[in-house]
Structures are given as C-alpha cells and as structure tokens.
C-alpha positions as CSV (number, residue, x, y, z in Angstrom):
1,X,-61.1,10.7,-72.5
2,X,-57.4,10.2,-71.1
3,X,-56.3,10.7,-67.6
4,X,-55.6,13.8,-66.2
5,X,-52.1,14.5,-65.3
6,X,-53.0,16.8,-62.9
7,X,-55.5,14.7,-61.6
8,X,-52.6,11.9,-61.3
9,X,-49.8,14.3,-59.5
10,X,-52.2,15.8,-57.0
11,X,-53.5,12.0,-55.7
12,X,-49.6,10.9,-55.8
13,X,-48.7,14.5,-53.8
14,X,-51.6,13.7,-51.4
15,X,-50.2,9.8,-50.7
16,X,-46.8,10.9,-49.9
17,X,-48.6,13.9,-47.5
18,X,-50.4,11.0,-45.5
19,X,-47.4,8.8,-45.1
20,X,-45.6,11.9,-43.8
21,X,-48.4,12.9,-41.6
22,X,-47.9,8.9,-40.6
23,X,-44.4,9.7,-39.6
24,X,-44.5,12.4,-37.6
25,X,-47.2,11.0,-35.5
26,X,-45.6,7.3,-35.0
27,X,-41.9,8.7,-34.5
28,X,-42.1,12.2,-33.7
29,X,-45.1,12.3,-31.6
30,X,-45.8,15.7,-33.1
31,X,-49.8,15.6,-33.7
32,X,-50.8,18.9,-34.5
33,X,-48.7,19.7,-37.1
34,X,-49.1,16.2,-38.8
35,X,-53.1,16.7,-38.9
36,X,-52.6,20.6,-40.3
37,X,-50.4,18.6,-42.9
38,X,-52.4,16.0,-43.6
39,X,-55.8,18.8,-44.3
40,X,-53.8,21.2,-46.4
41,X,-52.1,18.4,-48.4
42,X,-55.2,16.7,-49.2
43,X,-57.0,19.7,-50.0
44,X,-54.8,20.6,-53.0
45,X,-56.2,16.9,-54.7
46,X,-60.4,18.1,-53.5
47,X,-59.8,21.6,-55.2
48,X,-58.8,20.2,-58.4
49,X,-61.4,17.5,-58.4
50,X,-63.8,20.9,-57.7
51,X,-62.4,22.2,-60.7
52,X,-63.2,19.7,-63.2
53,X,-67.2,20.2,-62.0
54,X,-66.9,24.7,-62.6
55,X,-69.4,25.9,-64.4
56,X,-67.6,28.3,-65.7
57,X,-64.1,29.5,-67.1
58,X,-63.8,31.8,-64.3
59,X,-64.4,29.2,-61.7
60,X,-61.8,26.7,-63.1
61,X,-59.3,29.1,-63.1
62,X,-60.0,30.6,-59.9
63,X,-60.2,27.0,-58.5
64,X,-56.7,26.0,-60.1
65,X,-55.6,29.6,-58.8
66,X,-56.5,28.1,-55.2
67,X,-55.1,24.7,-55.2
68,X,-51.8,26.1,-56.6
69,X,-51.6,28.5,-53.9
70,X,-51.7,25.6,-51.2
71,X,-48.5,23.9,-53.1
C-alpha cells in the first residue's frame, strides 16, 4: 500500500510544531503557551493515526472531523 499523504503532512506539521514549541521556550521564555502548542499540534498527527484503526465509516469521519478542527 502507498504512503498516506495525510499521514506524511500531519508528522511534517507536528515537526515544525515542536521546533516552535523549542523556540519559544529557549528565546522567549514563554513556557505555557509552548507546551499548550506543543499538545494541540501533536494531537492533530494521534487523531489521524486513530483514524486509520475506526471500525467504522462513521468513526473515520468523525475522527478526521476532529483532527481537522484542531488545524
């Protein structure tokens, strides 16, 4: 089966979330905001790997549903 492109923007979204959460802690200092960041940015890549693993069509879209509405 080939790669998902989902699968492929959500782990590239989530690597630039972490280096920003990384910024704003090592120049800004700011450490609550950077660690909401960091768990609603990676959440958006866990939701869609949930999604692949629904049991049914109603659970994948309701999952997608859900990981779009944290973009």
């Amino acid at each position: 089966m080939g790669r998902s492109i989902l699968k492929d923007k959500s782990y590239a979204f989530a690597i630039l979330i972490v280096k920003l959460s990384q910024l704003l802690v090592t120049e800004q200092k700011e450490y609550v905001l950077s660690k909401q960041l960091l768990r609603s940015g990676t959440a958006v890549g866990a939701l869609i790997r949930e999604a692949e693993f629904a049991q049914s069509k109603a659970m994948l879209v309701s999952s997608i549903k859900t990981s779009k509405s944290r973009l």
